[in-house]
C-alpha positions as CSV (number, residue, x, y, z in Angstrom):
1,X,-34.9,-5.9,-99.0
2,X,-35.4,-6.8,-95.5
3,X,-39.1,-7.4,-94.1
4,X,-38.6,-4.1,-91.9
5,X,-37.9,-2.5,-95.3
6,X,-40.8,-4.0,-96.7
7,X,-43.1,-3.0,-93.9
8,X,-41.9,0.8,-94.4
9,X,-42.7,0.7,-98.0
10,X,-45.9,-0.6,-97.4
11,X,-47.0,1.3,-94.4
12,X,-46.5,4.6,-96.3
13,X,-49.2,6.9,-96.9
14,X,-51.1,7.0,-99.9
15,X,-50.3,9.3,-102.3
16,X,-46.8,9.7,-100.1
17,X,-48.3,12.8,-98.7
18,X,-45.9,14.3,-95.7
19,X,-47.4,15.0,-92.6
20,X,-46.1,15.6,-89.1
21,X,-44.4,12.5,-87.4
22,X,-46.2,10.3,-85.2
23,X,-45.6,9.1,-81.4
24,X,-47.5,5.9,-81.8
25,X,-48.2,4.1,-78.6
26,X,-49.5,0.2,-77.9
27,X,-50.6,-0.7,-74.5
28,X,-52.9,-3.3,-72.7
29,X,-56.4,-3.0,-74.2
30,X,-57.8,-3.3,-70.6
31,X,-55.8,-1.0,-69.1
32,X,-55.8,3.1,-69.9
33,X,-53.2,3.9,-67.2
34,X,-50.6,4.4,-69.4
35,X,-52.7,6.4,-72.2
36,X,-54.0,8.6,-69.5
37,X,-50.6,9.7,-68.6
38,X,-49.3,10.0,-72.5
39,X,-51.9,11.8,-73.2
40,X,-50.3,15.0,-71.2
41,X,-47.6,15.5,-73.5
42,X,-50.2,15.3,-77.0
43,X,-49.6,18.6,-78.6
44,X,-49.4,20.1,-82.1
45,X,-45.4,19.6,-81.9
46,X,-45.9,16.2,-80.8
47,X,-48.5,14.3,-82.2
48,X,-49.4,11.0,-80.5
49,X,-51.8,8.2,-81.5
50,X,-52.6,5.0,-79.5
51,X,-53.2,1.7,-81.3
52,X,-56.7,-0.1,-80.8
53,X,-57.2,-3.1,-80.0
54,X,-58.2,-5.2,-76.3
55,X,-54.5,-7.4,-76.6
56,X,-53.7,-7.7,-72.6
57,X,-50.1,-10.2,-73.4
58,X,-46.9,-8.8,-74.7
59,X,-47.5,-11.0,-78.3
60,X,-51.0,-9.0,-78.9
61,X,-50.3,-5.6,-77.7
62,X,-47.2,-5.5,-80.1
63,X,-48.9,-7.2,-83.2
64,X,-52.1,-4.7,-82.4
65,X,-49.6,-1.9,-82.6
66,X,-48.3,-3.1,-85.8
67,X,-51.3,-3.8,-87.9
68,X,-52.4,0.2,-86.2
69,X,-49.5,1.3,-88.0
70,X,-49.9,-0.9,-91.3
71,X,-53.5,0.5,-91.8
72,X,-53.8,3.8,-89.9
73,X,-51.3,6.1,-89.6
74,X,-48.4,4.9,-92.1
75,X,-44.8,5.9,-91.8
76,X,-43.3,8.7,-92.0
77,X,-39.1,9.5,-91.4
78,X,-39.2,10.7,-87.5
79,X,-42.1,8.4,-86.5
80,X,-41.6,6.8,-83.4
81,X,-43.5,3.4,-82.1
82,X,-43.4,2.2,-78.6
83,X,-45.1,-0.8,-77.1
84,X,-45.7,-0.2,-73.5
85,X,-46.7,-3.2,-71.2
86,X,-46.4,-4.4,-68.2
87,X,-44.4,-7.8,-67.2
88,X,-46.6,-8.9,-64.5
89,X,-44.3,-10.9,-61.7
90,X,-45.6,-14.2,-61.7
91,X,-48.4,-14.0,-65.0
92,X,-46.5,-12.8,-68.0
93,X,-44.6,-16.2,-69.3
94,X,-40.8,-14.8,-70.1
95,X,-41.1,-16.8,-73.9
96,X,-44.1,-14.5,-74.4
97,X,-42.1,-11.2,-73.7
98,X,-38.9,-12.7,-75.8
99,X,-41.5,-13.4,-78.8
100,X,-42.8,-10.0,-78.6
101,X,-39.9,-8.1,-78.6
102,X,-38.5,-10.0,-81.5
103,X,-41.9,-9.0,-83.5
104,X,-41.0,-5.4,-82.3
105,X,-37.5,-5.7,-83.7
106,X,-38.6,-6.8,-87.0
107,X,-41.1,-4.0,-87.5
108,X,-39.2,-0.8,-85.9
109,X,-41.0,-1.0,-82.7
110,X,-39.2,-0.5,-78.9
111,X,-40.5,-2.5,-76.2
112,X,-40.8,-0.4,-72.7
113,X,-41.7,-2.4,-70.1
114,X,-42.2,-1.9,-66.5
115,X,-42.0,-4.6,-63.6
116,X,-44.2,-5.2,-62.4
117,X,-46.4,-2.8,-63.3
118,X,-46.4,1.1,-65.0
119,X,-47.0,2.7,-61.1
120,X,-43.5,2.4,-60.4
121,X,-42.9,4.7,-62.8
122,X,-44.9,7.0,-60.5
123,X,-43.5,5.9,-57.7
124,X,-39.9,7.3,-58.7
125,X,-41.5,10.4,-59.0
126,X,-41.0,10.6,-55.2
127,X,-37.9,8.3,-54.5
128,X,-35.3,5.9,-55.6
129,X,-36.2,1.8,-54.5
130,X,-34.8,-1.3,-55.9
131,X,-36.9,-2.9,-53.7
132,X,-38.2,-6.4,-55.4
133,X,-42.4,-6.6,-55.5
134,X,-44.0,-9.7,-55.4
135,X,-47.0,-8.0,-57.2
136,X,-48.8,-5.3,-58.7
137,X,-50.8,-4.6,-55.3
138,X,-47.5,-4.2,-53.4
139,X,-46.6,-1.3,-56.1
140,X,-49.9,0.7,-55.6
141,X,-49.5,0.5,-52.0
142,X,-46.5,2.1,-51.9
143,X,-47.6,4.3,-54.5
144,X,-50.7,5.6,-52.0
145,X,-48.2,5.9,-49.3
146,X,-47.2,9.1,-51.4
147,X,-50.0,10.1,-53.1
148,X,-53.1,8.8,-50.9
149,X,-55.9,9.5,-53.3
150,X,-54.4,7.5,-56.2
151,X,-56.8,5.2,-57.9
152,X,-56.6,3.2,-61.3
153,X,-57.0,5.7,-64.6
154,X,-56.8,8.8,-61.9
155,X,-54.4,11.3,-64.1
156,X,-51.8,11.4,-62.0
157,X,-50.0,14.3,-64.3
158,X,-50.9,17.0,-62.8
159,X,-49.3,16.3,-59.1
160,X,-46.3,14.6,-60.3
161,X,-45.4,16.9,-63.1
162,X,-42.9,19.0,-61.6
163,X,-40.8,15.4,-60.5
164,X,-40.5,14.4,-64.0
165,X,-36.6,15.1,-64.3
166,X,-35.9,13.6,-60.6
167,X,-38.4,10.2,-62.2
168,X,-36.5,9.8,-65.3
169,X,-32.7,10.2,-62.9
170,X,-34.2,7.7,-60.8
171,X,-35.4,5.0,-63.5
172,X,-31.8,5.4,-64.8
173,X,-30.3,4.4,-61.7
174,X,-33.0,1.6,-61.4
175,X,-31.3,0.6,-64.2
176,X,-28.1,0.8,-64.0
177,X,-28.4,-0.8,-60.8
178,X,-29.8,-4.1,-63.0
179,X,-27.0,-3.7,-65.4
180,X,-24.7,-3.9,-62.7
181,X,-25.8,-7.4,-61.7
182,X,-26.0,-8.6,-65.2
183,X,-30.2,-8.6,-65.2
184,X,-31.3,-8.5,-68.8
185,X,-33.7,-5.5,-69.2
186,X,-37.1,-6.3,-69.9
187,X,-36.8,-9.2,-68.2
188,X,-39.9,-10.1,-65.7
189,X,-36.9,-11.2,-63.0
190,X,-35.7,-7.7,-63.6
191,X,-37.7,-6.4,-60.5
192,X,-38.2,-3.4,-60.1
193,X,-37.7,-1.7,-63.5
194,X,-39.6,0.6,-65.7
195,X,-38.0,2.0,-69.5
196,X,-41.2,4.6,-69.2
197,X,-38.7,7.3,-68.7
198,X,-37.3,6.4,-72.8
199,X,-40.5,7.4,-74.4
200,X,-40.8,10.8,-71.9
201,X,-37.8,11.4,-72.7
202,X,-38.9,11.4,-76.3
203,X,-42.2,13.3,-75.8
204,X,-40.1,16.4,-74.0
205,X,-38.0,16.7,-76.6
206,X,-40.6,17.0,-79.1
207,X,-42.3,19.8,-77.1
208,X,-39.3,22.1,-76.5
């Protein structure tokens, strides 16, 4: 039995009691940008919990998510886990997102990641860039070029809701576009790039 094996076996819950499945979601303790937009889709067909803990690197917000699962909420068949972080441009060290995705690959967790930062997610909402950003800053100003009142943890739902389909076309193009070139995915040279549109994908389906 393989330690991903023996992490579902353990992680089961007690007294093997079914419930509904899960969407649960790690991201950057400091940040609630992405768990204020996840939160839209929370509904009695789709259930999602966030992991605690204040882990702002790749290694921590995937091993937070983890232990979350290992003494929380359990697994159950259909349960999804996504570790949602940011790659930073110029902070995150590359061995740090390799390391973490490994940990997530041994425990049935997918990485999403977003370079350099979650708001270009939002920005596809409104067009299709490869442009390359030197930082996080240069992504929110773009981003209040379209939607002027934007601020950190503003729920941005609401005004971008009806782009959702045209956002998720767009992030596939993004890339696509890096596939093309031979970019590794998830990669922090892999700029611009967000996977956010993978777990939406998976939220909408579970509310149909």
């Amino acid at each position: 039995m393989g330690r991903l094996d023996n992490f579902k076996t353990r992680g089961r819950n007690k007294g093997n009691r079914q419930r509904n499945p899960f969407i649960v979601i790690g991201c950057e303790g400091k940040n609630k940008t992405e768990e204020t937009y996840f939160k839209n889709f929370n509904s009695r067909k789709c259930i999602i919990r966030f992991s605690k803990g204040n882990s702002t690197d790749p290694v921590g917000i995937v091993n937070d998510l983890v232990k979350f699962i290992d003494t929380e909420t359990g697994r159950e068949e259909n349960d999804k886990y996504y570790a949602v972080f940011d790659t930073d441009v110029n902070k995150s060290s590359q061995n740090q997102i390799d390391e973490a995705k490994k940990i997530a690959k041994e425990n049935g967790v997918e990485i999403i990641t977003s370079t350099p930062t979650f708001e270009f997610w939002y920005i596809l909402h409104f067009l299709y860039t490869t442009k390359t950003y030197s930082s996080s800053e240069d992504v929110i100003e773009d981003l209040l070029n379209e939607v002027k009142q934007y601020e950190k943890k503003m729920n941005l739902y609401p005004i971008i809701k009806e782009n959702t389909k045209f956002a998720t076309e767009n992030a596939k193009k993004v890339e696509k576009y890096h596939i093309d070139l031979g970019q590794t995915i998830d990669n922090e040279n892999c700029n611009p790039y967000t996977g956010v549109y993978k777990v939406v994908e998976e939220l909408l389906k579970r509310n149909k």
